[in-house]
C-alpha positions in Angstrom: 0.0 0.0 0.0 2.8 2.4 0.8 4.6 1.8 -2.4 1.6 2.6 -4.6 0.7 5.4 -2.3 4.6 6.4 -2.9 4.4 5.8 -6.6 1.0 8.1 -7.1 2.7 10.8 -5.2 5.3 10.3 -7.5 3.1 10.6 -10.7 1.5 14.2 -9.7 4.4 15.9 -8.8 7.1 15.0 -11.9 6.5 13.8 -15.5 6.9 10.7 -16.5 5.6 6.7 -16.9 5.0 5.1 -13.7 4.1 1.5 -13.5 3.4 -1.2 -10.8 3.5 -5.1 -10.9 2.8 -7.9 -8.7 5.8 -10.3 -9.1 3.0 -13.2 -9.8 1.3 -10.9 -12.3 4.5 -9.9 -14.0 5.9 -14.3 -13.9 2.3 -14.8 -15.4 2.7 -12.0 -18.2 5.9 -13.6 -19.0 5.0 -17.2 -18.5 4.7 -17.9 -22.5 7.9 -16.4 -23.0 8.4 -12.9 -23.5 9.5 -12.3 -27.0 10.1 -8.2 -26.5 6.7 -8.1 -28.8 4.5 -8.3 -26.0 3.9 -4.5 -25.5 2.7 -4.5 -21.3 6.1 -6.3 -20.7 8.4 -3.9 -22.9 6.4 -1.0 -21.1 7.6 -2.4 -17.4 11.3 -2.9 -18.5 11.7 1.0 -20.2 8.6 2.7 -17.3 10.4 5.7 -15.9 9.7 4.3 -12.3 8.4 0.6 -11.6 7.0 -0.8 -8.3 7.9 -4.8 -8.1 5.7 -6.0 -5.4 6.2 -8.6 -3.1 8.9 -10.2 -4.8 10.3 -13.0 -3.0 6.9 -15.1 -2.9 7.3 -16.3 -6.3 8.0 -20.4 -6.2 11.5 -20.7 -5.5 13.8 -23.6 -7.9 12.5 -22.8 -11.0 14.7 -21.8 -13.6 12.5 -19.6 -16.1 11.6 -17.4 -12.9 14.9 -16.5 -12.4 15.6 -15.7 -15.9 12.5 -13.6 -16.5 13.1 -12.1 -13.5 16.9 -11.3 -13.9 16.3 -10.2 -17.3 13.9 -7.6 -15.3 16.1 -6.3 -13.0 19.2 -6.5 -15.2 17.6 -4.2 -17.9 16.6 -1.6 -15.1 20.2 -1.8 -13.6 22.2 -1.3 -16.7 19.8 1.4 -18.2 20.3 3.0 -13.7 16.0 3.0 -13.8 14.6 3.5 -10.6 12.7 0.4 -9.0 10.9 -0.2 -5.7 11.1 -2.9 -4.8 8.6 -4.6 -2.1 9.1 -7.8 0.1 8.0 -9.5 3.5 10.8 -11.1 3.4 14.7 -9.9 3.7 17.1 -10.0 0.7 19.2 -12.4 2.2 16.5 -15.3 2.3 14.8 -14.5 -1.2 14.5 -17.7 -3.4 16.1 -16.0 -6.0 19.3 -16.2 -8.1 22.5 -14.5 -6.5 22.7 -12.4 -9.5 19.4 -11.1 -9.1 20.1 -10.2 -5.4 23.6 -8.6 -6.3 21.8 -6.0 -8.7 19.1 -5.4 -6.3 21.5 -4.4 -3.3 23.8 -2.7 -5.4 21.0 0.1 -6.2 18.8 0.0 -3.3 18.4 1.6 0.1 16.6 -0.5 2.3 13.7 1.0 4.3 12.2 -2.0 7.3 9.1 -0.9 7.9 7.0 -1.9 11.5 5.9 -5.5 11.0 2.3 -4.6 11.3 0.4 -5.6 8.1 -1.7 -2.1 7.6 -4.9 -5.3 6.2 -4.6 -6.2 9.7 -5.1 -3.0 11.1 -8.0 -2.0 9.3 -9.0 -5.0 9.6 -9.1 -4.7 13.1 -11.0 -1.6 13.1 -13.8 -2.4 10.6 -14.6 -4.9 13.1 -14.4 -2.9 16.2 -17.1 -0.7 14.0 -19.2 -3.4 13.4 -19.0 -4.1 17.0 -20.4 -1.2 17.6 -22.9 -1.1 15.6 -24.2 -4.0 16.4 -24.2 -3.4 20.2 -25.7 -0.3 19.2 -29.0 -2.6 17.8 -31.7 -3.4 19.4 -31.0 -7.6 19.4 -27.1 -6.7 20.1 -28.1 -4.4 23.3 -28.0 -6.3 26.6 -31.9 -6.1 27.7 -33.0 -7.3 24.5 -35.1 -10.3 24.9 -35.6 -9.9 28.6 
């Protein structure tokens, strides 16, 4: 949420493409093989800023993720494009190539955030307003039925 909250901030103050991408979204775009013809995956390697979210849960041990996905990063790295890059997990336990990681580190700065998934917080307090509500009712108050 951050990132694309980050990346539409980004959009209204300076010109230029923006894109964002699930990892899964991007693997599935590129699943039949990406021949540079398909025009949505062209767009994410040359975007003038791209969000990469949650990489890291893709399946680990396959060898045509790693490609794709160093093909990716590699192209952004050479061309110095700016990524984001989002995770749950550190870089040092990604499932993902060495050479991949390498590229990643070399142009990143690393920002933890709290470990509080913001779902689960408003999560948490769409429920506490429901509770509400419904002890606000008439067959949630306590001398209903009495």
């Amino acid at each position: 949420m951050l990132s694309c909250c980050l990346l539409n901030e980004i959009a209204k103050r300076y010109t230029g493409s923006v894109k964002f991408v699930n990892i899964l979204d991007f693997l599935e775009m590129t699943k039949k093989g990406f021949d540079g013809k398909d025009e949505d995956v062209k767009a994410l390697y040359g975007t003038g800023l791209l969000v990469l979210d949650d990489i890291g849960v893709q399946m680990s041990a396959k060898e045509w993720i790693d490609t794709v996905l160093y093909r990716l990063v590699n192209e952004r790295y050479v061309n110095r494009l700016p990524t984001v890059y989002t995770s749950n997990i550190p870089i040092e336990h990604l499932k993902i190539n060495d050479r991949i990681t390498d590229r990643i580190e070399c142009a990143t700065f690393f920002v933890k955030l709290p470990e509080e998934p913001v779902r689960r917080s408003i999560m948490r307090q769409e429920k506490q307003k429901l509770l509400e509500k419904i002890n606000g009712s008439p067959w949630g108050s306590s001398t209903a039925g009495k």
